[in-house]
C-alpha angles and dihedrals in degrees: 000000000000090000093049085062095041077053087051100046093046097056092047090051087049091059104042082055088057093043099052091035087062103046083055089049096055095040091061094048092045086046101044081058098048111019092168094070093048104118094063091052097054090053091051086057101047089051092037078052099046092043093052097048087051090056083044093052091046093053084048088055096049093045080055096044091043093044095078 
């Protein structure tokens, strides 16, 4: 059972890299086009991010809880 979670937890770490990866991704390309509105950008990444790593925390928690 405990590989099946290291299996889980993996997989939810892979895709919070990719997600993240990909807000980045699409911020330095908004803000290479429109440099003067960086800094809004910048705060839209850093709230998209959080907000991703929370619903990533919390997916973490239930493979835990469901785990037993």
């Amino acid at each position: 059972m405990g590989s099946l979670i290291s299996v889980g937890l993996g997989i939810i770490v892979f895709g919070l890299g990719i997600g993240i990866g990909n807000i980045g991704k699409s911020a330095l390309d908004a803000m290479a086009r429109q440099p003067e509105i960086a800094s809004e950008i910048r705060t839209a990444l850093l709230i998209s991010a959080a907000f991703i790593e929370g619903a990533g925390m919390f997916a973490i928690v239930i493979a835990f809880l469901t785990a037993n």
